[in-house]
C-alpha positions as CSV (number, residue, x, y, z in Angstrom):
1,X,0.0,0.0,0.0
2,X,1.7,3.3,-1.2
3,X,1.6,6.5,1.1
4,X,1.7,8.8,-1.6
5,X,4.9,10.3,-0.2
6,X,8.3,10.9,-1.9
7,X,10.0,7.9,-0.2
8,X,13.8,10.2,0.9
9,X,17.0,7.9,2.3
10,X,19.2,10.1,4.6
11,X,22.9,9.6,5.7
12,X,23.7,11.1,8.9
13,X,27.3,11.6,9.5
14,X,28.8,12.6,12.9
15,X,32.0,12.3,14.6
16,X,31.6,9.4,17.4
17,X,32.5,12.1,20.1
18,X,29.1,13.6,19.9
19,X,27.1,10.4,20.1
20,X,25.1,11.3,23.1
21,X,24.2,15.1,21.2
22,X,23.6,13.5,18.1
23,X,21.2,10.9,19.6
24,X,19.4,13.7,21.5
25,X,19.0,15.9,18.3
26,X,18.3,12.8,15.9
27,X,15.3,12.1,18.4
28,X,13.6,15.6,18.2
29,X,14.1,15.5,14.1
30,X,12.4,12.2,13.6
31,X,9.3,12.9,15.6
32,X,8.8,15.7,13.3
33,X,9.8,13.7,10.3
34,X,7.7,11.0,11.2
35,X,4.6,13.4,10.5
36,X,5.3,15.2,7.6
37,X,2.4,14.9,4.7
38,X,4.8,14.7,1.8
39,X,8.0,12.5,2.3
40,X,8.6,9.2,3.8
41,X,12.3,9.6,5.6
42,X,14.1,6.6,5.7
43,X,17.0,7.4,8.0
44,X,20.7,5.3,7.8
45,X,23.0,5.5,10.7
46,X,26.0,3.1,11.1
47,X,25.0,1.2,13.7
48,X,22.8,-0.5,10.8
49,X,25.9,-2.3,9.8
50,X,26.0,-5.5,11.1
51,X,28.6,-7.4,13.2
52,X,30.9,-9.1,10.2
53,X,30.1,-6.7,7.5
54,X,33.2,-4.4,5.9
55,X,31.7,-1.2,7.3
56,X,34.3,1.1,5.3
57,X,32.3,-0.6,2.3
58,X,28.5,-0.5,4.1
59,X,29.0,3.2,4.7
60,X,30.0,4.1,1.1
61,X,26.8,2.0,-0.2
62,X,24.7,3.7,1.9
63,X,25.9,7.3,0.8
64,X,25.5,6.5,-2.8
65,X,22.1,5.2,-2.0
66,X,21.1,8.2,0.1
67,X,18.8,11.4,-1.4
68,X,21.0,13.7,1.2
69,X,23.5,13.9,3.8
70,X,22.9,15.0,7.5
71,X,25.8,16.6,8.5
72,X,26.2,17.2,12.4
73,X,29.2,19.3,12.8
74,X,31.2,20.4,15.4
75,X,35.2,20.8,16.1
76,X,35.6,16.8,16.0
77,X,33.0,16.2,13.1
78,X,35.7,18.8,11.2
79,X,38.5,17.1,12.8
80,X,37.8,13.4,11.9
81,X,39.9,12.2,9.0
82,X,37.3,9.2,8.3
83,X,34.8,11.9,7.5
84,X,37.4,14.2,5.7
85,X,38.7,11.8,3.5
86,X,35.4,9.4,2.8
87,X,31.9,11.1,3.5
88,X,32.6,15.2,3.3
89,X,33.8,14.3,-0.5
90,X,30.4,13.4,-1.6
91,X,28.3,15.9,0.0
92,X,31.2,19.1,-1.3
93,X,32.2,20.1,-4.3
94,X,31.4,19.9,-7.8
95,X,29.4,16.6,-7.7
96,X,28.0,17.0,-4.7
97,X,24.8,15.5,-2.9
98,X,22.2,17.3,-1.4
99,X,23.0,18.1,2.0
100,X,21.6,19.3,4.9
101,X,24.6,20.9,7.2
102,X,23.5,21.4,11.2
103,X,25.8,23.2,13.5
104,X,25.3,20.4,16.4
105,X,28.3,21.7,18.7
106,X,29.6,25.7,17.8
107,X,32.6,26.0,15.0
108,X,34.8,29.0,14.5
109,X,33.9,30.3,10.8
110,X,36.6,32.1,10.7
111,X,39.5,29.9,13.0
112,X,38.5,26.2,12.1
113,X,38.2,24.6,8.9
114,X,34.7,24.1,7.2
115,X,36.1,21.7,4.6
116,X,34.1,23.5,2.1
117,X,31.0,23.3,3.8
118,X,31.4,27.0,4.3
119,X,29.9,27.5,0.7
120,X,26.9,25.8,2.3
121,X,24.0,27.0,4.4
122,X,24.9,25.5,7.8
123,X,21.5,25.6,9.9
124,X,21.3,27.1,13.2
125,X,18.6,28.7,15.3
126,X,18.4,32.0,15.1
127,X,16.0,33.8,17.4
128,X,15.5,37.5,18.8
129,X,16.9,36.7,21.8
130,X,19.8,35.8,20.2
131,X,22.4,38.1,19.7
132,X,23.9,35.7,16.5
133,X,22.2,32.5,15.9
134,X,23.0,29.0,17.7
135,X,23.9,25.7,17.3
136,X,22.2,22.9,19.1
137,X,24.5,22.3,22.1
138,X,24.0,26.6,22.9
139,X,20.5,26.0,23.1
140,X,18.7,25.3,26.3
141,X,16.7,22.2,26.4
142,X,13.1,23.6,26.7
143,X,14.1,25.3,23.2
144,X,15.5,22.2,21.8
145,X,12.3,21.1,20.0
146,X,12.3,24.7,18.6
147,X,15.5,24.1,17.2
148,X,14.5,20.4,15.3
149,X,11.2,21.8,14.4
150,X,12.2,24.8,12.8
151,X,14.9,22.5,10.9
152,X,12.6,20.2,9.8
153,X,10.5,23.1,7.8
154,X,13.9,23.8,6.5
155,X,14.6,20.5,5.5
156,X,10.8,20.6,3.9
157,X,11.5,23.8,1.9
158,X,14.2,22.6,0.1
159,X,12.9,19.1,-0.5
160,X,9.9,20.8,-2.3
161,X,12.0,22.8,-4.9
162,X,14.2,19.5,-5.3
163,X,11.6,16.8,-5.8
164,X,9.0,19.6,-7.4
């Protein structure tokens, strides 16, 4: 029985220090994913790679399977050469994927190294209370849900001039 939705496969790609955030945001983005009227998100993370399985190889299948990246970034995200050398590649430059960047813990734009992902939007909250807008690990848990749902209308946006 067919939903009607545009079926969507995302990767989400984080450095392993920032499990526990990542979890906490991934959480908040799915509930509001797992309503939306037009697309059916089908999310792959690496613990879907089974105990035996190459994962190097299981990782690169799954990016070139995947409609977009979800990038979670943050001083180790930029600092992981795994992610450098074999995920960042597909979702920068010329080629590139569609990609959804998320500051998850606060980068220097100007001190660290964006690995080209400064030529791409990189979503944070942004709020009048807020002097410059936020990534998720500045923002106080009772505004966390802000900060997913107002992604996921993002996310939405962008999906409608792709797919329409």
């Amino acid at each position: 029985m067919s939903s009607g939705k545009q079926p969507v496969i995302f990767f989400v790609s984080y450095a392993r220090e920032n499990k526990q955030l990542a979890d906490i945001f991934l959480s908040l983005f799915e509930e509001q994913i797992g309503a939306s009227k037009r697309y059916d998100y089908k999310k792959w993370q690496d613990y879907k790679i089974l105990p035996g399985e190459n994962w190097h190889e299981e990782i690169q299948k799954a990016i070139i399977k995947c409609d977009f990246g979800l990038l979670l970034i943050s001083p180790s995200f930029l600092g992981s050469a795994y992610i450098r050398q074999h995920e960042l590649p597909h979702f920068t430059g010329k080629n590139a994927k569609l990609v959804f960047p998320v500051m998850l813990r606060k980068v220097s734009f100007e001190r660290q190294d964006l690995l080209g992902l400064d030529e791409k939007q990189i979503y944070r909250l942004e709020s009048e209370r807020f002097k410059k807008p936020r990534a998720f690990s500045e923002i106080s848990s009772n505004r966390r849900e802000d900060f997913a749902f107002e992604f996921f209308l993002k996310v939405e946006s962008r999906l409608d001039k792709y797919y329409r």
